[in-house]
N, C-alpha and C positions, 0 to 999 in steps of 0.2 A: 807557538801553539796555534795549532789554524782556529779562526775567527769563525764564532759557531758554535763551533762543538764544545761541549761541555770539556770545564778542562780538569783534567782527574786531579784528584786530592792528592796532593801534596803530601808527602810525609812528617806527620810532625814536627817542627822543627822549635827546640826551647831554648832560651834563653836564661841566663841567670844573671840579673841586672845588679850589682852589689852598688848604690849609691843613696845619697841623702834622699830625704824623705821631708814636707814640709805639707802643714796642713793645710795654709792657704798658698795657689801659685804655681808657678810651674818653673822647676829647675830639678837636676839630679833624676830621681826615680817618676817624679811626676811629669816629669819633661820627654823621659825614655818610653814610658809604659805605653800612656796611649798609641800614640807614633807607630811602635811593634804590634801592638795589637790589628789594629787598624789593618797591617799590611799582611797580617793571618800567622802570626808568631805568639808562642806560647811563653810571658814573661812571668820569670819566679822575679821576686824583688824578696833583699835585702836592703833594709832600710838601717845606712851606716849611721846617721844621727834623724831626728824627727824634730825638727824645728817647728815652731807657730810659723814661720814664712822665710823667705831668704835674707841674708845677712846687710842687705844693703837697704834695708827697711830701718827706721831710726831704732826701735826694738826689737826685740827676739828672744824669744823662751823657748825651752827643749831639752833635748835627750840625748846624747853619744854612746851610739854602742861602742863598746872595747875588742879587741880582738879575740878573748876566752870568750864574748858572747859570740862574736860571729863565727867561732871554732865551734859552739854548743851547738846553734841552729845548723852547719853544715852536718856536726855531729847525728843531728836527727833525720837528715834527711839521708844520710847513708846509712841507718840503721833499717828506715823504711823499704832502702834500695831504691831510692827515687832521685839516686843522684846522678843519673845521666844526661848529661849538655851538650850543645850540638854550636852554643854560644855563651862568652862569659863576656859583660857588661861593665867597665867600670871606668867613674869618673873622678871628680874633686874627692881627695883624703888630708886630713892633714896631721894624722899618725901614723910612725913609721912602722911599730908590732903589727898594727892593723895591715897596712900592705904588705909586709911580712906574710901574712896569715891569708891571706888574699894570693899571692904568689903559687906559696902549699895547695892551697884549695886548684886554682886552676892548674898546677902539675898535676895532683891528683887528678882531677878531671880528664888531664888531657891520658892518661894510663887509662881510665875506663873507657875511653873515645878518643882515637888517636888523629880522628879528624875534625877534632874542636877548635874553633876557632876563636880566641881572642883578642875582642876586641879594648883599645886600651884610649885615654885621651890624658895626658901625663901631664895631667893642669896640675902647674906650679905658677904661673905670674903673668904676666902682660908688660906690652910697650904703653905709655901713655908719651905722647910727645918726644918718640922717637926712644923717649929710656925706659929700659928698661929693669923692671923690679917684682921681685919672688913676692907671691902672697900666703903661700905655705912656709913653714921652716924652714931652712935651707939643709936638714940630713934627710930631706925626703930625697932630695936631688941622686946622691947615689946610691937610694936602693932604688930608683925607677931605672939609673941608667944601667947597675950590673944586675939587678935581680928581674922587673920586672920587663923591661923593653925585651931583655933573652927572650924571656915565652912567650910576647904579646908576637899577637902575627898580625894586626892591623890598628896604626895608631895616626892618632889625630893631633900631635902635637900643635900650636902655633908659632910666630916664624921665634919669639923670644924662647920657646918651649924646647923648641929643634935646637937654636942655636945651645942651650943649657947643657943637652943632652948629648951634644959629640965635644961641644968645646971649640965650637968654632963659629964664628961672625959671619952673619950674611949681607952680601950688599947687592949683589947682582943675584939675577935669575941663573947665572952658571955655578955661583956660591949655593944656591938654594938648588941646585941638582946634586951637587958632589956632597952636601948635608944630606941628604935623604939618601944616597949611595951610602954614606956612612953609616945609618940608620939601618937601609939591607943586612949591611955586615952585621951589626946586633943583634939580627934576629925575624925581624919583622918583611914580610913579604909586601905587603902594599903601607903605604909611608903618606899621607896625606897632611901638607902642611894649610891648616885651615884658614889661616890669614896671616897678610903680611905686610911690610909697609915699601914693598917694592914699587915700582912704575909702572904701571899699567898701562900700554899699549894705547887703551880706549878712553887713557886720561885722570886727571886727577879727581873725578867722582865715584872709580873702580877703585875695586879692593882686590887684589890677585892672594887666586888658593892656588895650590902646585901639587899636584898629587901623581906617583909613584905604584910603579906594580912589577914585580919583578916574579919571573915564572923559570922555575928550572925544570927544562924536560925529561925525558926519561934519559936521554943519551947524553945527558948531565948540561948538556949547551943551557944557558940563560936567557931569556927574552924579558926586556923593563920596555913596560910602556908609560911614555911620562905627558903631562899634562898640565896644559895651564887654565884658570875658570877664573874669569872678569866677573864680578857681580855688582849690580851698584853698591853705592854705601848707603844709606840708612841713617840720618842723622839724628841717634840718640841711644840710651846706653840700655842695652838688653841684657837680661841677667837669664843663663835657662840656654840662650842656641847653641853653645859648646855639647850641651848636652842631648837636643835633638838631634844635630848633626850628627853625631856620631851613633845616635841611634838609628837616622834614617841613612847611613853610610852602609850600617852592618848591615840592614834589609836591602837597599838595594845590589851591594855586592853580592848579597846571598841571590839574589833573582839573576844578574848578571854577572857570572865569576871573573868570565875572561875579558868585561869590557869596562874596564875602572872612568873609561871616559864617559858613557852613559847612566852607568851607578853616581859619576859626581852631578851630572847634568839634573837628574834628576834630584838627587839632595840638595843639590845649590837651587834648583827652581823651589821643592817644595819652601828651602829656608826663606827665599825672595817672597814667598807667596802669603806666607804665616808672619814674615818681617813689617811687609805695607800692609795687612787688614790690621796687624796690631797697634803701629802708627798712627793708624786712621782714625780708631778707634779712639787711643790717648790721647789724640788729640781733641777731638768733639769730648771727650770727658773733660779735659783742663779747660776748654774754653777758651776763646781768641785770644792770644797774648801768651798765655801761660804753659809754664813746663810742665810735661805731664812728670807724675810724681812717681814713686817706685810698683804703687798696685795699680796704676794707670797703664805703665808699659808691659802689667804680668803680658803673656803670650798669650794669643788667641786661639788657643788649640785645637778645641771643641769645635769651634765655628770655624776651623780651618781643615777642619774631615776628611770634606771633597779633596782638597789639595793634598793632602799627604798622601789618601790614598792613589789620585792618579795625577801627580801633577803635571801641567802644560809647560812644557820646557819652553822657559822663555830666559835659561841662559845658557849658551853652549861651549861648552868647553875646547879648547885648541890642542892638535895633538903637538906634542915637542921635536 
């Protein structure tokens, strides 16, 4: 867009964010909304559960919606005809009807709009000290790999999430291309593995993201552009940026379609950027000495505005 001139509106473009909901904090739909908003996206939220706050807080009270509720609320909103999406949003589930139901909804969608895009992040568990271990049920595992990885066209797996999903072991950076090749074949056009506990280049205080784009032309050829993003580490445990991430994934791909190396640079900068003021933060809150506690580390969202809307790339990602 030439610098200047007014730059024309945009065409609406909406969202439909199906994720937890918590009254204090940011994670799930409190983590996604602002984020999209911000970058000028129109977010409907479905709120799968409503908790008093995230689950790693000593207590928690709350609500689970069921899959007949989230059939109802879809049900209303196709009765209004307001069910047209341009994006579908979803993160942590840890029932299987529910994703089930969540599957439906996005086919459906994608028959009203056949250029909807879904976005998917197939949080099942993490590595802690190299092992790893599932934090949902384990039959969520194969409805994400046959039911929903089919229809998602952009997922953020992480590297124990990738590995779940094809059934194969990563150890090298060439294991973690022919994972995400795998990944293509299911379904999914851009493949974004969000962390990993591979060797970073730039040392043992990086953390390597490896992200995937694979484009088929008209004359059917394929083109994958692939990608590596060093980011520092961050020494302490965030609950909530699985969930940005992927919300500021969908935005900046949506701004940049054909260039997955810029849409990461700038989501890995803004994650950098929202990571250290919220560190900063919990820290001066705990006070010298002490670990900051779980509503210590909430995420700095609000106060990180500026940065999500235009963040300074200050990490850059490597072409493969």
């Amino acid at each position: 867009r030439a610098g200047g001139a007014a730059m024309e509106p945009e065409r609406e473009c909406r969202v439909l964010s199906i994720q937890s909901h918590v009254v204090r904090g940011y994670v799930g739909n409190k983590a996604a909304t602002f984020p999209l908003q911000v970058l000028g996206f129109e977010v409907d939220t479905v709120n799968s559960v409503q908790f008093s706050n995230h689950t790693g807080y000593a207590h928690w009270k709350g609500q689970v919606l069921n899959s007949d509720e989230l059939h109802e609320l879809y049900e209303g909103l196709k009765l209004n005809k307001v069910n047209r999406y341009d994006y579908v949003l979803t993160g942590y589930t840890r029932d299987t009807s529910f994703l089930a139901m969540v599957v439906d909804i996005v086919q459906e969608l994608k028959q009203q709009n056949s250029n909807l895009v879904y976005v998917c992040d197939p949080v099942m568990g993490d590595k802690w000290n190299g092992e790893g271990s599932m934090y949902v049920p384990k039959d969520l595992l194969p409805v994400y790999r046959d039911k929903v990885v089919p229809v998602a066209d952009i997922i953020t797996p992480n590297q124990f999430e990738a590995e779940l999903l094809t059934g194969r072991k990563i150890y090298t950076e060439k294991d973690a291309l022919e994972v995400m090749d795998m990944l293509h074949a299911m379904g999914p056009e851009t493949v974004v593995i969000t962390s990993s506990d591979l060797q970073a280049p730039l040392g043992n205080d990086y953390l390597i993201a490896l992200g995937s784009h694979r484009k088929t032309k008209a004359d059917g050829t394929r083109i994958t552009q692939r990608i590596r993003v060093e980011s520092p580490k961050v020494d302490a445990v965030f609950v909530g940026t699985g969930d940005l991430f992927a919300a500021m994934l969908l935005a900046w791909t949506h701004k940049h379609p054909n260039n997955l190396k810029v849409a990461c640079e700038k989501t890995v900068s803004a994650m950098q950027h929202v990571l250290q003021r919220t560190i900063k933060s919990a820290k001066v809150q705990a006070g010298e000495g002490n670990k900051p506690n779980s509503a210590q580390l909430e995420l700095r969202m609000v106060q990180s505005k500026k940065d999500i809307e235009n963040p300074e790339i200050i990490v850059k990602a490597t072409v493969l």
